[in-house]
C-alpha positions as CSV (number, residue, x, y, z in Angstrom):
1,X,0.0,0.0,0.0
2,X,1.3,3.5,-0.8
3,X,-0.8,6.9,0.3
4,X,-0.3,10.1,-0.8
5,X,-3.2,11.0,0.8
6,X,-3.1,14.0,3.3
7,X,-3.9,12.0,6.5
8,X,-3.3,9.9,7.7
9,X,0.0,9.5,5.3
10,X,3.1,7.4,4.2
11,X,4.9,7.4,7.6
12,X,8.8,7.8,8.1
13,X,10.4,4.0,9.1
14,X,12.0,5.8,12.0
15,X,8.0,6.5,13.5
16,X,7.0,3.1,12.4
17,X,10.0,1.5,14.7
18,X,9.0,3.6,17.2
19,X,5.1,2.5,17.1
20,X,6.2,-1.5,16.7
21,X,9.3,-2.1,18.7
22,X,7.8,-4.6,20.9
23,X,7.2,-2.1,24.3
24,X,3.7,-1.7,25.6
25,X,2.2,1.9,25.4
26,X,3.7,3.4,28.4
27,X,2.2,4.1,31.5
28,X,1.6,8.1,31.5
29,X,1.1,9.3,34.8
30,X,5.0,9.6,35.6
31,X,7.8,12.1,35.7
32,X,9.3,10.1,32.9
33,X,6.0,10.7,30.3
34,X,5.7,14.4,32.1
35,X,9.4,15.0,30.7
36,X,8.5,13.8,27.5
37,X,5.9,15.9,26.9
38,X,7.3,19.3,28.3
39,X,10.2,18.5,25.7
40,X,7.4,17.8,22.6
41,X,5.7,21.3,23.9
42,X,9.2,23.2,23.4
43,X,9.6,21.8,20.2
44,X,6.5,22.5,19.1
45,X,6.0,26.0,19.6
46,X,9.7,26.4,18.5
47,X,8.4,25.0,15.4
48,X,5.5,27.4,15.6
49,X,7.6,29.9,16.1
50,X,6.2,31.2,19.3
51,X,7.1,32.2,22.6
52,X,7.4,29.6,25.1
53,X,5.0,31.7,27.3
54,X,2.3,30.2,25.1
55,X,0.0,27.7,25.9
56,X,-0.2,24.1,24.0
57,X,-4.0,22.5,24.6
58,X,-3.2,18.2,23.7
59,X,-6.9,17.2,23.1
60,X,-7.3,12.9,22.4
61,X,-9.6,14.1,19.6
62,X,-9.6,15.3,15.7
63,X,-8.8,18.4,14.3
64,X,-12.7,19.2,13.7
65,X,-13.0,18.8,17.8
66,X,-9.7,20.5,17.7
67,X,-11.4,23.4,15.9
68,X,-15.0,23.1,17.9
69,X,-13.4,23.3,21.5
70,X,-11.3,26.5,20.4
71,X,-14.4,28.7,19.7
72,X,-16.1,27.5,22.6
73,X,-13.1,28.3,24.9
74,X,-13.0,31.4,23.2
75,X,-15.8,33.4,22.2
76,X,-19.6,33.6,23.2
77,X,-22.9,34.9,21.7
78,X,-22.0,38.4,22.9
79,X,-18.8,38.7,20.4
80,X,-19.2,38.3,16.4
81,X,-16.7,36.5,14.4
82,X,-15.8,36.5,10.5
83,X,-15.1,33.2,8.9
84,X,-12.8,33.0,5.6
85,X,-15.2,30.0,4.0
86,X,-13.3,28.5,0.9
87,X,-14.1,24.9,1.4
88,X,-15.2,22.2,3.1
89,X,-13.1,23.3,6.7
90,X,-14.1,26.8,6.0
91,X,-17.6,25.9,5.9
92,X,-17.1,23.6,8.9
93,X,-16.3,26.6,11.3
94,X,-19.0,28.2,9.9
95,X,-21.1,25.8,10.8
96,X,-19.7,25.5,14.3
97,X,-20.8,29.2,14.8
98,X,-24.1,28.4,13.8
99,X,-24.4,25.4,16.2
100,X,-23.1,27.9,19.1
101,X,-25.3,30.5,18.1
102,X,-22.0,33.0,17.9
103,X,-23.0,35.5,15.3
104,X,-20.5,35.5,12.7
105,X,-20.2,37.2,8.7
106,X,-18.1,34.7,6.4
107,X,-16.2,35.8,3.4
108,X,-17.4,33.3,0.9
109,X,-14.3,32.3,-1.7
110,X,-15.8,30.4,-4.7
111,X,-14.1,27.4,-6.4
112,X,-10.6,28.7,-8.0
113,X,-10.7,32.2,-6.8
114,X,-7.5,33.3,-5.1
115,X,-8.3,35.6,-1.2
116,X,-7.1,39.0,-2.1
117,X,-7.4,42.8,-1.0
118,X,-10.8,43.1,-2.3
119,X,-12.4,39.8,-0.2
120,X,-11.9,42.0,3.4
121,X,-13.6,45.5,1.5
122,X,-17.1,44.5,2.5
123,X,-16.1,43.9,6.4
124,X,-13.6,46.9,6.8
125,X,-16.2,49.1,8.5
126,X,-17.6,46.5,10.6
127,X,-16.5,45.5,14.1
128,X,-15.3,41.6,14.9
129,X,-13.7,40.1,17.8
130,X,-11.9,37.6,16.0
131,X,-11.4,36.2,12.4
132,X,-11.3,32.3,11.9
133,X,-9.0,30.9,9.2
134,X,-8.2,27.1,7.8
135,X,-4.9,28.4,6.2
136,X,-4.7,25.3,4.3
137,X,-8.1,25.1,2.9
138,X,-7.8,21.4,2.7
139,X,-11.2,20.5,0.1
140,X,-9.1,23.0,-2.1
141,X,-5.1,23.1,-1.7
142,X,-5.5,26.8,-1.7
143,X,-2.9,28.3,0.7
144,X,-4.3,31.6,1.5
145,X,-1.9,34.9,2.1
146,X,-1.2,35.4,6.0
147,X,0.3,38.2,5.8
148,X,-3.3,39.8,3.8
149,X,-4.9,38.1,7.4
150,X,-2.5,39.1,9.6
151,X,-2.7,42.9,8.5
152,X,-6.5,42.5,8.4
153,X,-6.7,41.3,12.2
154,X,-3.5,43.7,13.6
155,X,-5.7,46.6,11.9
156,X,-9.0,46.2,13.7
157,X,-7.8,44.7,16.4
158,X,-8.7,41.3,15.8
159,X,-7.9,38.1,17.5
160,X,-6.3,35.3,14.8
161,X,-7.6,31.9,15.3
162,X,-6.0,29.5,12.5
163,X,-6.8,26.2,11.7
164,X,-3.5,24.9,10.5
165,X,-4.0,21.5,10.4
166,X,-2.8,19.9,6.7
167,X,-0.2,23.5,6.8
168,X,2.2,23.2,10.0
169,X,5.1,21.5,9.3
170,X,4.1,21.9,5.2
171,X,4.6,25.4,4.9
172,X,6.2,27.8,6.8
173,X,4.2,29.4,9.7
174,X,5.3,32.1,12.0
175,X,2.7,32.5,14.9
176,X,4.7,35.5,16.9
177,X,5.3,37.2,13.5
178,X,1.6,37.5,12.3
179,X,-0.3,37.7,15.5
180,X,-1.9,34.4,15.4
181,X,-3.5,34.0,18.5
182,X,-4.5,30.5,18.3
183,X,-2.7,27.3,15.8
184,X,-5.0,24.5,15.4
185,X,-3.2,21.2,14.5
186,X,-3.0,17.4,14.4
187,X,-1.2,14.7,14.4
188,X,-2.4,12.9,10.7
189,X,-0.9,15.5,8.5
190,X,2.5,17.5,9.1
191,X,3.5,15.6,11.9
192,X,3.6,12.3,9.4
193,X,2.1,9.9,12.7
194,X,-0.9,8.5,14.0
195,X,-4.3,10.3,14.0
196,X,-5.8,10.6,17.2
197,X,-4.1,13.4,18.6
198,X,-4.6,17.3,17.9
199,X,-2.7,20.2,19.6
200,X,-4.3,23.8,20.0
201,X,-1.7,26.4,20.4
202,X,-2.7,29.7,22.2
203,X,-1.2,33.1,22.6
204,X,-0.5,34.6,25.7
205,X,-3.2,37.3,24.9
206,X,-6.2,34.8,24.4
207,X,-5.3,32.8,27.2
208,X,-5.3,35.7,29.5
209,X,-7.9,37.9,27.9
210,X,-10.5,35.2,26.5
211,X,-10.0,31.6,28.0
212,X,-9.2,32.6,31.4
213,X,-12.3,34.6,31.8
214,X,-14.7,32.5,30.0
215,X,-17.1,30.8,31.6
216,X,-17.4,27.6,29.3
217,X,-19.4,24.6,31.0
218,X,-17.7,21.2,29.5
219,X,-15.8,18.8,31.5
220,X,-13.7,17.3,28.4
221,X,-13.1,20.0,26.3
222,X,-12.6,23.0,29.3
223,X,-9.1,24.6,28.3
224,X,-8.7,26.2,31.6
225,X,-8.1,22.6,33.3
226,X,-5.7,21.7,30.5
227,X,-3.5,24.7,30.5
228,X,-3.5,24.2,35.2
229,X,-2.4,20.5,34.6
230,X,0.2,20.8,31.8
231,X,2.0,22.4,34.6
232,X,3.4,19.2,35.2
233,X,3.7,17.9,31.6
234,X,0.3,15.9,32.1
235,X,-3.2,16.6,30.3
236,X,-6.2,16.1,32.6
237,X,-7.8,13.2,31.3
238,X,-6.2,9.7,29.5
239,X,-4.0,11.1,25.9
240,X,-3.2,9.1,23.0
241,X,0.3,7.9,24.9
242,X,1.2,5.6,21.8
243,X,0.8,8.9,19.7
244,X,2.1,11.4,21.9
245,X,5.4,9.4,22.2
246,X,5.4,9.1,18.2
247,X,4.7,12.7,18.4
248,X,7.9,13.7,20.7
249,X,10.1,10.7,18.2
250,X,8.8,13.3,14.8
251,X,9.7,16.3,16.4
252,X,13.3,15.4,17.2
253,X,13.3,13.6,14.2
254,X,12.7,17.0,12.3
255,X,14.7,18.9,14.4
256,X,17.8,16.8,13.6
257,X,17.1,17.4,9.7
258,X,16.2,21.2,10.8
259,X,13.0,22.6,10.1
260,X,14.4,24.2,7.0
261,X,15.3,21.5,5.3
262,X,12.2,19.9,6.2
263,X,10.2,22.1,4.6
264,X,12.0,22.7,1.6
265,X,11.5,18.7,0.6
266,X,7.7,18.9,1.1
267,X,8.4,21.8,-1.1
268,X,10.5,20.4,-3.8
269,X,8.6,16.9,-3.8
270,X,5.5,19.1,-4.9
271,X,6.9,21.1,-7.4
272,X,8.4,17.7,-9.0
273,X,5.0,16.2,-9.1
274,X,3.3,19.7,-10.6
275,X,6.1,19.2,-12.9
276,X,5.4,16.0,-14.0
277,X,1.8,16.0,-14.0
278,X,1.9,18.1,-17.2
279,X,2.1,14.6,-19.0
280,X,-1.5,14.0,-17.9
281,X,-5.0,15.0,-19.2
282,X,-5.7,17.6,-16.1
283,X,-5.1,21.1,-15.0
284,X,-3.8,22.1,-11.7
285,X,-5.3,25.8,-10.1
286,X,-3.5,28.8,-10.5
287,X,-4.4,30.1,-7.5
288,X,-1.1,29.9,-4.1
289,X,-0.9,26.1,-3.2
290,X,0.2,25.0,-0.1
291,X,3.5,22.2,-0.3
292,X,1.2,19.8,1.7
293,X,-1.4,19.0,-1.7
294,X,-2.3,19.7,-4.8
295,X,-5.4,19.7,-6.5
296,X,-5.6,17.9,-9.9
297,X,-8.6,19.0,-12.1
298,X,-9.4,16.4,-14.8
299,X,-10.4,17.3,-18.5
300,X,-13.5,14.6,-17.8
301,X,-15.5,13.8,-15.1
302,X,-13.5,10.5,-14.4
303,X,-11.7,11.7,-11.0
304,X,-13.8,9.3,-8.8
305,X,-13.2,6.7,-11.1
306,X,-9.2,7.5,-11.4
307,X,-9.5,7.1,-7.3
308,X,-11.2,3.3,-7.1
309,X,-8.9,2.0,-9.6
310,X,-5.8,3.3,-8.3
311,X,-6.9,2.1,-5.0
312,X,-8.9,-1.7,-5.8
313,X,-6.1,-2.6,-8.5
314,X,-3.1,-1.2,-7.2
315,X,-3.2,-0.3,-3.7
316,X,-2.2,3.0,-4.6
317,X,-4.5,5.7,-2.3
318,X,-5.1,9.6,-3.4
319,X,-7.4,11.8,-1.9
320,X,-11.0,12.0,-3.6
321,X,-12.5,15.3,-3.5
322,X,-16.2,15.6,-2.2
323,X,-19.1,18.1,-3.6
324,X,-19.3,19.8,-6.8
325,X,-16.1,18.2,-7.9
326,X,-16.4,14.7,-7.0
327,X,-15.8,13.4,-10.5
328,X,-13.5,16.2,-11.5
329,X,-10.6,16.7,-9.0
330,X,-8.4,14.5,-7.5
331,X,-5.7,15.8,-4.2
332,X,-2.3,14.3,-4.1
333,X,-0.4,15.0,-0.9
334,X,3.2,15.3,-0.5
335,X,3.6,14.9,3.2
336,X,5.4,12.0,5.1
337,X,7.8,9.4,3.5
338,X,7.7,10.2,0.0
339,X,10.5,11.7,-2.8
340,X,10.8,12.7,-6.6
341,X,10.8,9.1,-7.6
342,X,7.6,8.0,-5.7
343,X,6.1,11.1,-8.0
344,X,7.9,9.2,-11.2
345,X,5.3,6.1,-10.1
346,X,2.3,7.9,-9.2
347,X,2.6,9.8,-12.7
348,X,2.7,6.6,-14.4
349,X,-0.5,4.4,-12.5
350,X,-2.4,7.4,-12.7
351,X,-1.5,7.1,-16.8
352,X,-2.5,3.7,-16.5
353,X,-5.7,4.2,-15.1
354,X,-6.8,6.9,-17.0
355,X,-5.9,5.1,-20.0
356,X,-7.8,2.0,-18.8
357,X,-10.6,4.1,-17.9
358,X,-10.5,5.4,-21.3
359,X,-10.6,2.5,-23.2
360,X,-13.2,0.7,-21.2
Protein backbone atom coordinates (compact mmCIF):
# COMPACT_ATOMS: atom_id res chain seq x y z
CA UNK A 1 0.00 0.00 0.00
CA UNK A 2 1.33 3.54 -0.83
CA UNK A 3 -0.76 6.91 0.28
CA UNK A 4 -0.31 10.07 -0.82
CA UNK A 5 -3.21 11.02 0.78
CA UNK A 6 -3.09 14.05 3.32
CA UNK A 7 -3.89 11.96 6.52
CA UNK A 8 -3.25 9.89 7.70
CA UNK A 9 0.03 9.47 5.31
CA UNK A 10 3.06 7.37 4.22
CA UNK A 11 4.94 7.42 7.59
CA UNK A 12 8.79 7.81 8.14
CA UNK A 13 10.38 4.05 9.10
CA UNK A 14 11.95 5.80 11.96
CA UNK A 15 8.03 6.51 13.53
CA UNK A 16 7.04 3.14 12.41
CA UNK A 17 10.01 1.49 14.66
CA UNK A 18 8.98 3.57 17.21
CA UNK A 19 5.12 2.52 17.09
CA UNK A 20 6.22 -1.51 16.66
CA UNK A 21 9.33 -2.15 18.66
CA UNK A 22 7.80 -4.61 20.91
CA UNK A 23 7.24 -2.09 24.26
CA UNK A 24 3.71 -1.73 25.59
CA UNK A 25 2.16 1.94 25.38
CA UNK A 26 3.71 3.36 28.43
CA UNK A 27 2.23 4.12 31.53
CA UNK A 28 1.64 8.08 31.48
CA UNK A 29 1.13 9.29 34.80
CA UNK A 30 5.05 9.60 35.58
CA UNK A 31 7.78 12.08 35.69
CA UNK A 32 9.34 10.12 32.95
CA UNK A 33 6.01 10.69 30.31
CA UNK A 34 5.72 14.43 32.06
CA UNK A 35 9.43 15.01 30.71
CA UNK A 36 8.53 13.81 27.53
CA UNK A 37 5.85 15.86 26.92
CA UNK A 38 7.28 19.30 28.31
CA UNK A 39 10.24 18.47 25.69
CA UNK A 40 7.45 17.78 22.57
CA UNK A 41 5.74 21.25 23.89
CA UNK A 42 9.17 23.21 23.43
CA UNK A 43 9.60 21.81 20.24
CA UNK A 44 6.52 22.45 19.14
CA UNK A 45 6.01 26.00 19.61
CA UNK A 46 9.69 26.37 18.49
CA UNK A 47 8.43 24.98 15.40
CA UNK A 48 5.48 27.40 15.65
CA UNK A 49 7.60 29.92 16.08
CA UNK A 50 6.20 31.16 19.33
CA UNK A 51 7.13 32.17 22.62
CA UNK A 52 7.38 29.62 25.09
CA UNK A 53 5.03 31.75 27.30
CA UNK A 54 2.26 30.16 25.09
CA UNK A 55 0.00 27.65 25.87
CA UNK A 56 -0.16 24.08 23.96
CA UNK A 57 -3.99 22.47 24.58
CA UNK A 58 -3.21 18.24 23.69
CA UNK A 59 -6.88 17.17 23.12
CA UNK A 60 -7.33 12.92 22.37
CA UNK A 61 -9.62 14.06 19.63
CA UNK A 62 -9.61 15.32 15.70
CA UNK A 63 -8.77 18.35 14.34
CA UNK A 64 -12.68 19.24 13.66
CA UNK A 65 -12.99 18.83 17.79
CA UNK A 66 -9.68 20.51 17.74
CA UNK A 67 -11.44 23.45 15.94
CA UNK A 68 -14.99 23.14 17.88
CA UNK A 69 -13.39 23.35 21.49
CA UNK A 70 -11.32 26.54 20.40
CA UNK A 71 -14.40 28.70 19.69
CA UNK A 72 -16.11 27.45 22.64
CA UNK A 73 -13.11 28.29 24.93
CA UNK A 74 -13.04 31.36 23.18
CA UNK A 75 -15.84 33.37 22.20
CA UNK A 76 -19.62 33.59 23.20
CA UNK A 77 -22.89 34.85 21.71
CA UNK A 78 -21.96 38.43 22.87
CA UNK A 79 -18.77 38.72 20.39
CA UNK A 80 -19.22 38.28 16.41
CA UNK A 81 -16.73 36.49 14.35
CA UNK A 82 -15.82 36.47 10.50
CA UNK A 83 -15.14 33.18 8.86
CA UNK A 84 -12.81 32.99 5.63
CA UNK A 85 -15.16 29.95 3.99
CA UNK A 86 -13.32 28.52 0.91
CA UNK A 87 -14.08 24.91 1.37
CA UNK A 88 -15.17 22.20 3.14
CA UNK A 89 -13.13 23.27 6.71
CA UNK A 90 -14.09 26.80 6.03
CA UNK A 91 -17.60 25.94 5.95
CA UNK A 92 -17.05 23.61 8.89
CA UNK A 93 -16.29 26.61 11.26
CA UNK A 94 -19.01 28.23 9.86
CA UNK A 95 -21.08 25.76 10.84
CA UNK A 96 -19.65 25.49 14.31
CA UNK A 97 -20.80 29.25 14.75
CA UNK A 98 -24.07 28.41 13.79
CA UNK A 99 -24.36 25.43 16.24
CA UNK A 100 -23.09 27.93 19.06
CA UNK A 101 -25.26 30.51 18.08
CA UNK A 102 -22.03 32.97 17.89
CA UNK A 103 -22.97 35.53 15.33
CA UNK A 104 -20.53 35.53 12.71
CA UNK A 105 -20.20 37.24 8.74
CA UNK A 106 -18.12 34.75 6.36
CA UNK A 107 -16.19 35.75 3.43
CA UNK A 108 -17.36 33.32 0.93
CA UNK A 109 -14.31 32.26 -1.72
CA UNK A 110 -15.79 30.41 -4.68
CA UNK A 111 -14.07 27.41 -6.43
CA UNK A 112 -10.60 28.68 -8.00
CA UNK A 113 -10.68 32.19 -6.76
CA UNK A 114 -7.54 33.33 -5.08
CA UNK A 115 -8.29 35.59 -1.20
CA UNK A 116 -7.07 39.02 -2.06
CA UNK A 117 -7.39 42.80 -1.02
CA UNK A 118 -10.83 43.11 -2.29
CA UNK A 119 -12.45 39.80 -0.24
CA UNK A 120 -11.91 41.98 3.39
CA UNK A 121 -13.58 45.49 1.53
CA UNK A 122 -17.08 44.52 2.51
CA UNK A 123 -16.08 43.94 6.42
CA UNK A 124 -13.60 46.94 6.77
CA UNK A 125 -16.20 49.14 8.46
CA UNK A 126 -17.60 46.50 10.61
CA UNK A 127 -16.48 45.55 14.10
CA UNK A 128 -15.29 41.61 14.87
CA UNK A 129 -13.69 40.10 17.83
CA UNK A 130 -11.90 37.55 15.95
CA UNK A 131 -11.42 36.16 12.39
CA UNK A 132 -11.34 32.32 11.88
CA UNK A 133 -9.03 30.94 9.17
CA UNK A 134 -8.21 27.09 7.80
CA UNK A 135 -4.89 28.37 6.23
CA UNK A 136 -4.69 25.31 4.31
CA UNK A 137 -8.09 25.10 2.86
CA UNK A 138 -7.77 21.41 2.66
CA UNK A 139 -11.23 20.50 0.05
CA UNK A 140 -9.10 23.05 -2.13
CA UNK A 141 -5.13 23.10 -1.66
CA UNK A 142 -5.47 26.76 -1.67
CA UNK A 143 -2.90 28.33 0.70
CA UNK A 144 -4.34 31.62 1.52
CA UNK A 145 -1.93 34.89 2.05
CA UNK A 146 -1.19 35.38 6.01
CA UNK A 147 0.26 38.23 5.79
CA UNK A 148 -3.30 39.81 3.84
CA UNK A 149 -4.87 38.11 7.35
CA UNK A 150 -2.53 39.08 9.61
CA UNK A 151 -2.72 42.95 8.49
CA UNK A 152 -6.46 42.53 8.40
CA UNK A 153 -6.72 41.31 12.22
CA UNK A 154 -3.53 43.73 13.56
CA UNK A 155 -5.73 46.56 11.86
CA UNK A 156 -8.99 46.25 13.75
CA UNK A 157 -7.78 44.65 16.42
CA UNK A 158 -8.71 41.27 15.83
CA UNK A 159 -7.88 38.07 17.46
CA UNK A 160 -6.34 35.27 14.83
CA UNK A 161 -7.57 31.88 15.29
CA UNK A 162 -5.96 29.53 12.45
CA UNK A 163 -6.80 26.15 11.74
CA UNK A 164 -3.50 24.93 10.50
CA UNK A 165 -3.97 21.53 10.44
CA UNK A 166 -2.82 19.92 6.69
CA UNK A 167 -0.21 23.54 6.78
CA UNK A 168 2.18 23.16 10.01
CA UNK A 169 5.06 21.46 9.33
CA UNK A 170 4.06 21.89 5.24
CA UNK A 171 4.64 25.40 4.91
CA UNK A 172 6.25 27.80 6.76
CA UNK A 173 4.22 29.43 9.71
CA UNK A 174 5.32 32.13 11.97
CA UNK A 175 2.72 32.53 14.87
CA UNK A 176 4.69 35.51 16.90
CA UNK A 177 5.30 37.24 13.52
CA UNK A 178 1.57 37.52 12.25
CA UNK A 179 -0.29 37.70 15.50
CA UNK A 180 -1.89 34.44 15.43
CA UNK A 181 -3.46 34.03 18.49
CA UNK A 182 -4.48 30.50 18.31
CA UNK A 183 -2.72 27.32 15.80
CA UNK A 184 -5.02 24.51 15.44
CA UNK A 185 -3.17 21.20 14.45
CA UNK A 186 -3.03 17.38 14.39
CA UNK A 187 -1.18 14.69 14.35
CA UNK A 188 -2.41 12.90 10.75
CA UNK A 189 -0.93 15.52 8.55
CA UNK A 190 2.47 17.55 9.06
CA UNK A 191 3.54 15.56 11.94
CA UNK A 192 3.65 12.30 9.44
CA UNK A 193 2.15 9.88 12.71
CA UNK A 194 -0.93 8.51 14.01
CA UNK A 195 -4.25 10.34 13.96
CA UNK A 196 -5.83 10.65 17.22
CA UNK A 197 -4.09 13.45 18.56
CA UNK A 198 -4.57 17.34 17.94
CA UNK A 199 -2.71 20.17 19.61
CA UNK A 200 -4.34 23.82 19.96
CA UNK A 201 -1.68 26.39 20.37
CA UNK A 202 -2.67 29.73 22.22
CA UNK A 203 -1.19 33.09 22.58
CA UNK A 204 -0.52 34.61 25.73
CA UNK A 205 -3.20 37.34 24.94
CA UNK A 206 -6.16 34.84 24.44
CA UNK A 207 -5.31 32.80 27.19
CA UNK A 208 -5.27 35.68 29.48
CA UNK A 209 -7.88 37.92 27.86
CA UNK A 210 -10.55 35.20 26.49
CA UNK A 211 -9.97 31.63 28.00
CA UNK A 212 -9.23 32.56 31.42
CA UNK A 213 -12.35 34.64 31.81
CA UNK A 214 -14.68 32.48 29.96
CA UNK A 215 -17.12 30.75 31.58
CA UNK A 216 -17.41 27.58 29.35
CA UNK A 217 -19.42 24.61 30.98
CA UNK A 218 -17.72 21.22 29.54
CA UNK A 219 -15.81 18.79 31.55
CA UNK A 220 -13.65 17.27 28.38
CA UNK A 221 -13.07 20.03 26.29
CA UNK A 222 -12.61 22.96 29.31
CA UNK A 223 -9.07 24.62 28.26
CA UNK A 224 -8.69 26.25 31.64
CA UNK A 225 -8.11 22.60 33.31
CA UNK A 226 -5.69 21.71 30.48
CA UNK A 227 -3.52 24.67 30.46
CA UNK A 228 -3.46 24.16 35.17
CA UNK A 229 -2.39 20.50 34.57
CA UNK A 230 0.17 20.83 31.81
CA UNK A 231 1.97 22.39 34.60
CA UNK A 232 3.36 19.20 35.19
CA UNK A 233 3.70 17.88 31.64
CA UNK A 234 0.31 15.90 32.14
CA UNK A 235 -3.17 16.61 30.25
CA UNK A 236 -6.22 16.14 32.60
CA UNK A 237 -7.85 13.17 31.30
CA UNK A 238 -6.20 9.67 29.53
CA UNK A 239 -3.99 11.09 25.94
CA UNK A 240 -3.18 9.08 23.04
CA UNK A 241 0.27 7.87 24.93
CA UNK A 242 1.24 5.65 21.75
CA UNK A 243 0.78 8.86 19.69
CA UNK A 244 2.08 11.41 21.85
CA UNK A 245 5.37 9.35 22.17
CA UNK A 246 5.36 9.12 18.16
CA UNK A 247 4.65 12.68 18.37
CA UNK A 248 7.87 13.69 20.66
CA UNK A 249 10.15 10.73 18.22
CA UNK A 250 8.80 13.30 14.76
CA UNK A 251 9.74 16.33 16.36
CA UNK A 252 13.34 15.44 17.23
CA UNK A 253 13.34 13.62 14.17
CA UNK A 254 12.67 16.95 12.32
CA UNK A 255 14.65 18.88 14.37
CA UNK A 256 17.78 16.83 13.62
CA UNK A 257 17.10 17.38 9.70
CA UNK A 258 16.21 21.23 10.84
CA UNK A 259 13.04 22.63 10.11
CA UNK A 260 14.43 24.15 7.00
CA UNK A 261 15.25 21.50 5.27
CA UNK A 262 12.18 19.93 6.17
CA UNK A 263 10.18 22.12 4.57
CA UNK A 264 12.04 22.67 1.55
CA UNK A 265 11.54 18.67 0.64
CA UNK A 266 7.68 18.94 1.15
CA UNK A 267 8.36 21.83 -1.11
CA UNK A 268 10.45 20.35 -3.85
CA UNK A 269 8.57 16.87 -3.84
CA UNK A 270 5.51 19.14 -4.92
CA UNK A 271 6.87 21.14 -7.45
CA UNK A 272 8.42 17.66 -9.00
CA UNK A 273 5.01 16.22 -9.10
CA UNK A 274 3.26 19.72 -10.62
CA UNK A 275 6.10 19.21 -12.88
CA UNK A 276 5.38 16.00 -14.00
CA UNK A 277 1.83 15.98 -14.04
CA UNK A 278 1.92 18.08 -17.24
CA UNK A 279 2.06 14.65 -19.02
CA UNK A 280 -1.46 13.99 -17.90
CA UNK A 281 -5.01 14.99 -19.24
CA UNK A 282 -5.70 17.58 -16.07
CA UNK A 283 -5.14 21.14 -15.00
CA UNK A 284 -3.76 22.07 -11.71
CA UNK A 285 -5.28 25.83 -10.06
CA UNK A 286 -3.51 28.78 -10.46
CA UNK A 287 -4.44 30.13 -7.46
CA UNK A 288 -1.12 29.88 -4.09
CA UNK A 289 -0.92 26.13 -3.25
CA UNK A 290 0.19 25.02 -0.12
CA UNK A 291 3.46 22.20 -0.28
CA UNK A 292 1.16 19.83 1.70
CA UNK A 293 -1.38 19.04 -1.71
CA UNK A 294 -2.29 19.72 -4.83
CA UNK A 295 -5.44 19.71 -6.48
CA UNK A 296 -5.59 17.88 -9.93
CA UNK A 297 -8.56 19.01 -12.11
CA UNK A 298 -9.42 16.41 -14.78
CA UNK A 299 -10.44 17.27 -18.51
CA UNK A 300 -13.50 14.64 -17.83
CA UNK A 301 -15.51 13.79 -15.10
CA UNK A 302 -13.49 10.45 -14.43
CA UNK A 303 -11.74 11.68 -10.95
CA UNK A 304 -13.80 9.31 -8.81
CA UNK A 305 -13.22 6.67 -11.13
CA UNK A 306 -9.24 7.46 -11.37
CA UNK A 307 -9.51 7.08 -7.29
CA UNK A 308 -11.23 3.31 -7.07
CA UNK A 309 -8.95 2.00 -9.61
CA UNK A 310 -5.78 3.33 -8.26
CA UNK A 311 -6.93 2.11 -4.95
CA UNK A 312 -8.85 -1.68 -5.77
CA UNK A 313 -6.12 -2.55 -8.52
CA UNK A 314 -3.07 -1.17 -7.18
CA UNK A 315 -3.19 -0.29 -3.70
CA UNK A 316 -2.22 2.97 -4.57
CA UNK A 317 -4.49 5.74 -2.32
CA UNK A 318 -5.07 9.56 -3.39
CA UNK A 319 -7.40 11.81 -1.93
CA UNK A 320 -10.95 12.03 -3.59
CA UNK A 321 -12.51 15.34 -3.50
CA UNK A 322 -16.23 15.61 -2.16
CA UNK A 323 -19.11 18.12 -3.59
CA UNK A 324 -19.26 19.76 -6.79
CA UNK A 325 -16.12 18.21 -7.85
CA UNK A 326 -16.37 14.68 -7.01
CA UNK A 327 -15.83 13.36 -10.54
CA UNK A 328 -13.49 16.18 -11.50
CA UNK A 329 -10.57 16.68 -9.03
CA UNK A 330 -8.36 14.47 -7.49
CA UNK A 331 -5.71 15.81 -4.21
CA UNK A 332 -2.31 14.29 -4.07
CA UNK A 333 -0.35 15.03 -0.85
CA UNK A 334 3.18 15.29 -0.49
CA UNK A 335 3.60 14.87 3.23
CA UNK A 336 5.42 12.04 5.13
CA UNK A 337 7.84 9.42 3.52
CA UNK A 338 7.70 10.21 0.00
CA UNK A 339 10.47 11.66 -2.80
CA UNK A 340 10.79 12.66 -6.59
CA UNK A 341 10.82 9.08 -7.58
CA UNK A 342 7.56 8.01 -5.72
CA UNK A 343 6.10 11.08 -7.96
CA UNK A 344 7.85 9.20 -11.16
CA UNK A 345 5.29 6.14 -10.07
CA UNK A 346 2.29 7.86 -9.22
CA UNK A 347 2.56 9.83 -12.68
CA UNK A 348 2.65 6.62 -14.39
CA UNK A 349 -0.47 4.43 -12.54
CA UNK A 350 -2.39 7.37 -12.75
CA UNK A 351 -1.48 7.14 -16.79
CA UNK A 352 -2.48 3.73 -16.45
CA UNK A 353 -5.73 4.21 -15.07
CA UNK A 354 -6.75 6.95 -17.02
CA UNK A 355 -5.93 5.14 -19.96
CA UNK A 356 -7.82 1.99 -18.75
CA UNK A 357 -10.56 4.13 -17.89
CA UNK A 358 -10.50 5.44 -21.25
CA UNK A 359 -10.57 2.51 -23.20
CA UNK A 360 -13.22 0.68 -21.24
Amino acid sequence: MRLFTVGPVEMFDEIKKVRADGDSVPYFRTQEFSDLMLDTDHLLKKFAKTSQSSQTIYLTASGTAAMEATIQNCFTDADRLLVINGGTFGQRFVDICEIHHIPHDVIDLPYGETLSERHFLPFRDKEYTALLVNIDETSTGQLYDIRLISNFCKSKGMYLIVDAISSFLCDSFDMDTYGIDAMIASSQKGACISPGLSMVILSERLVQERVLTNHFASLYFNFKSYIENFKRGQTPFTPAVGICVELHAALHMIDRIGLDNHLKHIADVAADFRKKAEVLPVHIPDFPLSNAITPIIFDEPIAFKVFELLKNKYDIFVNPTGGALHEKALRIAHIGQTDIDDNTMLISYLKKAIEEIEKA
